[in-house]
C-alpha positions as CSV (number, residue, x, y, z in Angstrom):
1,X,-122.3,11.4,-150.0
2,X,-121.5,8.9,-148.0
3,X,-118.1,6.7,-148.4
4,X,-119.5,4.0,-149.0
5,X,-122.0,4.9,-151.2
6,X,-119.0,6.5,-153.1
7,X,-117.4,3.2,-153.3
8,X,-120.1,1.6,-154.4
9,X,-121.0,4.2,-156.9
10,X,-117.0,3.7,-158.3
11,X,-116.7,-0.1,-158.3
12,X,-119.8,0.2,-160.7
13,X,-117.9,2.5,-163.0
14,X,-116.2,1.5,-166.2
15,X,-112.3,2.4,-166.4
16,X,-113.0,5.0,-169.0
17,X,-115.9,6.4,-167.0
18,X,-113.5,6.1,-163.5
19,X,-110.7,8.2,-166.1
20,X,-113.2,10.7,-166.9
21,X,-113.8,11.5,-163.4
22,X,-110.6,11.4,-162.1
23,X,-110.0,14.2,-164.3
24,X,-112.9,16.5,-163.0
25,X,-111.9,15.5,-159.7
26,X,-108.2,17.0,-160.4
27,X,-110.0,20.4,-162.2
28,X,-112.1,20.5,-159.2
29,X,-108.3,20.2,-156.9
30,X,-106.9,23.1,-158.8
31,X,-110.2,25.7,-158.6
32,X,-110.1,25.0,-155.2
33,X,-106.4,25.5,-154.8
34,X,-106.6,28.9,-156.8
35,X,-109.6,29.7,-154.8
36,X,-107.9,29.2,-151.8
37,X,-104.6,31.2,-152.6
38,X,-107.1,34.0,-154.2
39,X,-109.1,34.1,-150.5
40,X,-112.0,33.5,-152.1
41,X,-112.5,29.7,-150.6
42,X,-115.0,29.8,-147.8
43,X,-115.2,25.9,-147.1
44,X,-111.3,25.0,-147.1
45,X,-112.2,21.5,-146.0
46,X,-113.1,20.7,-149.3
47,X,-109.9,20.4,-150.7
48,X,-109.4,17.6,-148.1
49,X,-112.9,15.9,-149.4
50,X,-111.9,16.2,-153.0
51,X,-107.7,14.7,-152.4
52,X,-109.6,11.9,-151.0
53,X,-111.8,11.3,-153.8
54,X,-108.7,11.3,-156.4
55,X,-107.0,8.7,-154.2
56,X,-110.6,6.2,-153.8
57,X,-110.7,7.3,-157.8
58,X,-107.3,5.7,-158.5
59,X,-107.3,2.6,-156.0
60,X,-110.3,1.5,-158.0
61,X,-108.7,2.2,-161.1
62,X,-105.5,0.1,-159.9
63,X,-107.6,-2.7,-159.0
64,X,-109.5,-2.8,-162.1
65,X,-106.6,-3.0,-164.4
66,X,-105.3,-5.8,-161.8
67,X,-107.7,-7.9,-162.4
């Protein structure tokens, strides 16, 4: 997916549907972490994909409760 079709998707989001993914997103962080220390993780750039997604996740979360 695109990022800005990410963006989008997140600005469209309520804060308690933004919370809820923010906390699969971090899940998703530690499998891939485990995987990773286990040598078990074939696509290691994924854990770069997924640390960006928390950090779109919570600047839309910041601005939403600024508002």
């Amino acid at each position: 997916m695109k990022t800005k079709d990410f963006l989008e998707e997140l600005k469209g989001q309520s804060a308690d549907e933004l919370s809820a993914k923010l906390v699969d997103a971090k899940k998703e962080l530690f499998n891939l972490r485990f995987q990773n220390a286990t040598n078990q993780l074939d696509n290691t750039s994924r854990i770069k994909e997924v640390r960006h997604n928390i950090a779109r996740i919570q600047t839309v979360l910041t601005q939403i409760n600024n508002q």
